[in-house]
Every structure is written in structure tokens, then in C-alpha cells.
N, C-alpha and C positions, 0 to 999 in steps of 0.2 A: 504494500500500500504506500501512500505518498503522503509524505506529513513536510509540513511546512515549516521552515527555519528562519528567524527573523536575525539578523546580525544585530550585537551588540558591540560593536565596531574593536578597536585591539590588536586587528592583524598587522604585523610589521610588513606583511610580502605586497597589499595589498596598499595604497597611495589615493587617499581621496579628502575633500575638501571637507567632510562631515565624518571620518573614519570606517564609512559604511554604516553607520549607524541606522537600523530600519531595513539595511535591504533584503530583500524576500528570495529565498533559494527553494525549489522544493525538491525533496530528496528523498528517493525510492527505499524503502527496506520490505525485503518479499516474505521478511518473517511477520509481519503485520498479518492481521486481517484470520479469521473463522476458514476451513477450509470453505464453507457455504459462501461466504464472501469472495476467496477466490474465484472459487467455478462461476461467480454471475461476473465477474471483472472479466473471469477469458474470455464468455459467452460474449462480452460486450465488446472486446478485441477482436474475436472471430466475426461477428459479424457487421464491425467496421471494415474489417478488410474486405470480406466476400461483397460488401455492398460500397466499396470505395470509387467506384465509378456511376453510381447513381447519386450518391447522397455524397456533396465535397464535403461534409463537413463533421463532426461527432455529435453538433449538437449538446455538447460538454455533458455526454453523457458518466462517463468517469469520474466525474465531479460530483455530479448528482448522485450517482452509487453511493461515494463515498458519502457527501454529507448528510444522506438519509441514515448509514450506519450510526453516524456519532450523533445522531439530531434524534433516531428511534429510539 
């Protein structure tokens, strides 16, 4: 699943006028998530791709997945 990472600035490698402070990364970890939750995320990858020349778009369905999990 994908969980979002907000910077709380600090980094030496990394050179900006506010330290990063706030910026938004989001960052996959596949240990997340009910096996029930994976199998509807593939379903939802499989049939993004098999319909990727109908439909350009996801429609942020992946999104919605997820925040109905944390939001039910």
C-alpha cells in the first residue's frame, strides 16, 4: 500500500530555500494492507491495464481503494 510522507526538512544532500519542509513523497511498502485489500488493488491494476486503451485515465481509483480502507 502507499502511505504518504510529509518532510520535516534536515536533509544535508538535499539544498532548498524552506529545507523541504512540507514536501509530500508517497512511498510504496507491499507489507501494508489485509490480503482482501491486496486482491481488490490487483483487480484494480489488472483491469486498468486490460482497459488502458478505452479508458486514459484511472479515474484515481487506487486512491479511493485506499481511503475507503482507512475512512471504513
Amino acid at each position: 500500500m502507499w502511505r504518504l510522507k510529509t518532510a520535516e526538512g534536515g536533509n544535508p544532500w538535499l539544498r532548498t530555500l524552506n529545507n523541504n519542509v512540507g514536501r509530500q513523497v508517497w512511498e510504496f511498502n507491499p507489507e501494508l494492507g489485509s490480503p482482501d485489500e491486496k486482491m481488490e488493488i490487483d483487480k484494480a491494476h489488472r483491469d486498468f491495464y486490460n482497459n488502458q486503451f478505452e479508458k486514459k485515465h484511472s479515474a484515481d481509483l487506487l486512491m479511493r481503494i485506499q481511503v475507503s480502507m482507512f475512512n471504513g
